[in-house]
C-alpha positions in Angstrom: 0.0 0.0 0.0 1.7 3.1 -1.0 1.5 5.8 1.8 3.2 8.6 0.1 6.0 9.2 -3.1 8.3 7.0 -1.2 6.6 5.4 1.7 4.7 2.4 1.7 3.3 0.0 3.9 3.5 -3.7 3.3 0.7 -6.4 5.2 2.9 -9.4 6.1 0.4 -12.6 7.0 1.8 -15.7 9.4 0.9 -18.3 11.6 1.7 -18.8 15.5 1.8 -23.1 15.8 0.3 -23.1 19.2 0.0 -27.1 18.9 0.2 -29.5 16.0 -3.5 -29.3 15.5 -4.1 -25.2 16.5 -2.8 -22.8 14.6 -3.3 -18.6 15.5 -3.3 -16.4 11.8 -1.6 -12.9 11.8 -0.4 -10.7 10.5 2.6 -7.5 11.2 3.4 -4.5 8.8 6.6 -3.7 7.2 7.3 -0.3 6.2 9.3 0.3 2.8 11.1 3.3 1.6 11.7 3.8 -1.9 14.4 6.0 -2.0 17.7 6.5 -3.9 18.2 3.2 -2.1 15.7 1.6 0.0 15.1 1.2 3.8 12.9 -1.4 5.4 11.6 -1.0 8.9 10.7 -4.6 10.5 10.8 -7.6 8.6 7.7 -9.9 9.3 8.2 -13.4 9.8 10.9 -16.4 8.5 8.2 -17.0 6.1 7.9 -13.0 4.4 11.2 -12.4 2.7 9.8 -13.5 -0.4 6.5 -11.3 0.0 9.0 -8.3 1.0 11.1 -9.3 -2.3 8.3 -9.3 -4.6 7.0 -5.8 -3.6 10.2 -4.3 -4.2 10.2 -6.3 -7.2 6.4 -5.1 -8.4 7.3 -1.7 -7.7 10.4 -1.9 -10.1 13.1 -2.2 -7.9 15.4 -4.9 -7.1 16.4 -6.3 -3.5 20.0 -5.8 -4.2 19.2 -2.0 -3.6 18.2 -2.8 0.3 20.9 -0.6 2.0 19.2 -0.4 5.8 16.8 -2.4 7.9 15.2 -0.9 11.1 13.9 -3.4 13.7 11.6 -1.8 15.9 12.3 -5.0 18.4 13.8 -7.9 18.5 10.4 -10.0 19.0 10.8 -13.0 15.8 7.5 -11.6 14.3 9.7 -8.7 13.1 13.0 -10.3 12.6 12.1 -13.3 11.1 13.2 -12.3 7.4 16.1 -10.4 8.7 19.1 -12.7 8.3 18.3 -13.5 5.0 17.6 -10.7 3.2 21.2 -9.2 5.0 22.6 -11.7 3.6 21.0 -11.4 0.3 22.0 -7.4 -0.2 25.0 -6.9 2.9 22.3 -4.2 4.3 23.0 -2.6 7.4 21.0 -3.7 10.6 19.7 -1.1 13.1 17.7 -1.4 16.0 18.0 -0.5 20.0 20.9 -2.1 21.9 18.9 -3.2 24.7 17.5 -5.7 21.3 21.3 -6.6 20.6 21.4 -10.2 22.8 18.0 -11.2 21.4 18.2 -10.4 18.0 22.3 -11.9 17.5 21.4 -14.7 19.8 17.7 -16.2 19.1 18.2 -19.2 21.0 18.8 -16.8 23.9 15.7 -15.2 22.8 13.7 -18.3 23.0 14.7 -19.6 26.4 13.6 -16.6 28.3 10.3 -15.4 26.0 9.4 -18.9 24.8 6.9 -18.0 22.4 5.2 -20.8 20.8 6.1 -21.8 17.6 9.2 -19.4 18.0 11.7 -21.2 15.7 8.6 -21.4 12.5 8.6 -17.6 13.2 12.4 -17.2 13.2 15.5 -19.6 12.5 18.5 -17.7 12.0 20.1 -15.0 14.0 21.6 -11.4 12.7 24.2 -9.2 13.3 23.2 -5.2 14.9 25.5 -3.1 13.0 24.6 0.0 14.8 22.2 1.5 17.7 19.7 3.7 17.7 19.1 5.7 20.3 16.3 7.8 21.7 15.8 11.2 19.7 18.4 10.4 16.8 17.8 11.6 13.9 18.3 9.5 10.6 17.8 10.9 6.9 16.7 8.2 4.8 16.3 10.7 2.2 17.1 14.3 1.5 13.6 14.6 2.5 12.8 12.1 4.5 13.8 12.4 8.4 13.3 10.2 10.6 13.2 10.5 14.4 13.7 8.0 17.0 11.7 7.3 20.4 12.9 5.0 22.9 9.7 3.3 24.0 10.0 0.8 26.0 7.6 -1.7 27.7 6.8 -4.1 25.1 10.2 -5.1 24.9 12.8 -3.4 26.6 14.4 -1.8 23.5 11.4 -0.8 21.3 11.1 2.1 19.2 8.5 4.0 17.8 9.6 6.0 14.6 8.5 9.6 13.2 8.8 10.5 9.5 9.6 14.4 10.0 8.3 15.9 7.2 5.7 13.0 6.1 3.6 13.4 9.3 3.6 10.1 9.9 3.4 8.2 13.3 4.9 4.5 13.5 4.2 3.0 17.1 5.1 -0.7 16.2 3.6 -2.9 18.9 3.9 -0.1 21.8 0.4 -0.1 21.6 -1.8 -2.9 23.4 -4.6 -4.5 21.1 -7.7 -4.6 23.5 -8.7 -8.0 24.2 -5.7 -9.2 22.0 -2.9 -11.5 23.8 -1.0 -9.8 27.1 2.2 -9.6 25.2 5.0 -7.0 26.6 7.8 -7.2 28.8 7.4 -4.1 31.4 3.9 -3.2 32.4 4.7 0.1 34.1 7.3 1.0 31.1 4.4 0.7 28.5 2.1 2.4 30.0 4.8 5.1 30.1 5.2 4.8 26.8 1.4 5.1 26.0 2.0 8.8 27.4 5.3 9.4 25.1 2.8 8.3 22.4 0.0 11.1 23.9 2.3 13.3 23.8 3.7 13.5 20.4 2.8 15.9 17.8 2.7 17.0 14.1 1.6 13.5 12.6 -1.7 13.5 10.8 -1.3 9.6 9.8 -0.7 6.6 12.8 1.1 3.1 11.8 1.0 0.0 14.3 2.1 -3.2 13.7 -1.3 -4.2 13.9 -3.9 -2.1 11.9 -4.4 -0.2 8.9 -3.0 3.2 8.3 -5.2 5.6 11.3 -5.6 9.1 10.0 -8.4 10.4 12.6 -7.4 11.8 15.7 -10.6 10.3 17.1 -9.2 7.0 16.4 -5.7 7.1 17.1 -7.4 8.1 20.9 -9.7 5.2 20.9 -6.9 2.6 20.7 -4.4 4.3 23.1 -7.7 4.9 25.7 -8.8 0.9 24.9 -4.9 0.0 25.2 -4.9 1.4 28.5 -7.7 0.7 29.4 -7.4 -3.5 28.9 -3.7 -2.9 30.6 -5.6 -1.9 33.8 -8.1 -4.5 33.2 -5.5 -7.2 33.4 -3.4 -5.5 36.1 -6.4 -5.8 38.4 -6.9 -9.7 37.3 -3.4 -10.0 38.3 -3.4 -8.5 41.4 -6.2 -10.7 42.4 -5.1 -14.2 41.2 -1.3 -13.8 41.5 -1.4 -14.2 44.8 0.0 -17.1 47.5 1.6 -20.7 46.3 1.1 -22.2 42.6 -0.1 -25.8 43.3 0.3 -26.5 39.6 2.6 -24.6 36.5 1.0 -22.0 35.4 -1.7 -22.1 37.5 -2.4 -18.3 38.5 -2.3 -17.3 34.3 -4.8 -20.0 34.0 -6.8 -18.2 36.2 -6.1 -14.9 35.1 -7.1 -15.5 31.8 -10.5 -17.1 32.7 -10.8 -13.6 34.5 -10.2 -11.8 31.4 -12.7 -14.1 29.2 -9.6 -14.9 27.2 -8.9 -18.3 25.1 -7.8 -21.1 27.6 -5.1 -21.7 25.0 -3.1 -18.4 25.9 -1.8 -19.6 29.3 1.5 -20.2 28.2 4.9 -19.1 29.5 5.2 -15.9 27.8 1.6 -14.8 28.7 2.6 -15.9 32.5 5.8 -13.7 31.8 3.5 -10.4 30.8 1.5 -10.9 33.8 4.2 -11.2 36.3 5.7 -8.0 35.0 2.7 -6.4 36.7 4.0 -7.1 40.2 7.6 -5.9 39.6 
């Protein structure tokens, strides 16, 4: 979907193998700039590389001119395609440093946020060849600027992204999908980040990971009210059920999610994980 002249934003559909039998569809956005060379922000799934290559290709450029990928986290929904398409053009890779461990060593990655499915998502590790930090400023064009926030709370080196003179808003997965699953490192960090979000100006258009373009303020509001909103929700379900001895694994996320009218099949370790950030 082309945004503006240069930016557009690219649907990337994949699966989450909860068990052999039950499979979760979804999807992430990928942004693409198409400039003098061209810059990808996130990278979708193991499975998207060749979706990613053929818009390039149907737009009538070629993936050799890839020169720099932004990861707005190190979560393998967004790195999955990463390796390969670095090793494919010898792009550069950018993204937070408190990403680096997760995104150079998966297997790290996968022992402390065991996400089901995780190596169909991602198989392959990549190299960070530099760090962004909050409030930098990168041209990907002579008029194209983008500027960095530091947002943490989903993971602990997220990023939201601001195209300068585009007016354009990307929030990644900062913001919580109501009802969706509880999926962030650092409750009291994303809620902060909710207000960095609040707080920011001079964007007309909103990108998540998660939805289609937002260009009404009205609606950019609703979803960061309904994200805050559902984080409370599950921070008093928490509060209630996390609370004594476990008899069994996983036994107060069990509850939890009963509480919260969510799908029995979302007790898993990196649900439990989101919920015990509450009491931290």
């Amino acid at each position: 979907m082309q945004l503006t002249e240069k930016i557009h934003l690219l649907k990337l559909d994949f699966e989450i193998t909860l068990s052999p039998e039950k499979k979760l569809q979804r999807f992430v956005n990928s942004i693409i700039i198409f400039g003098k060379k061209i810059m990808l922000i996130d990278t979708g799934a193991k499975t998207s590389a060749e979706e990613i290559i053929g818009y390039i290709n149907s737009n009538g450029r070629d993936i050799r001119e890839l020169d720099t990928i932004i990861l707005s986290h190190s979560h393998p929904d967004h790195i999955g395609s990463a390796a390969k398409l670095k090793k494919l053009t010898g792009c550069k890779v950018l993204a937070h440093v408190a990403e680096k461990e997760w995104i150079e060593n998966i297997q790290v990655q996968n022992a402390e946020r065991p996400v089901p499915g995780f190596f169909n998502l991602v198989d392959t590790s990549v190299q960070v060849d530099s760090f962004l930090e909050h409030n930098q400023i990168l041209k990907a064009e002579d008029n194209i600027t983008l500027k960095i926030y530091h947002s943490p709370g989903h993971s602990n080196g997220s990023i939201n992204i601001k195209f300068e003179e585009d007016g354009i808003l990307f929030t990644a997965d900062s913001i919580p999908l109501k009802n969706d699953i509880p999926n962030y490192d650092n409750y009291k960090d994303l809620l902060k980040s909710l207000e960095l979000i609040r707080s920011q100006s001079g964007y007309n258009m909103m990108l998540t990971s998660w939805t289609p373009p937002l260009t009404e303020k009205q609606e950019t509001d609703r979803i960061l009210e309904e994200g805050e909103m559902y984080l409370k929700t599950v921070d008093q379900a928490v509060r209630t059920n996390y609370a004594g001895n476990e008899s069994t694994a996983l036994e107060f996320c069990r509850k939890t999610i009963v509480q919260l009218g969510l799908p029995p099949f979302l007790a898993v370790p990196v649900v439990d994980k989101a919920f015990r950030s509450h009491l931290k």
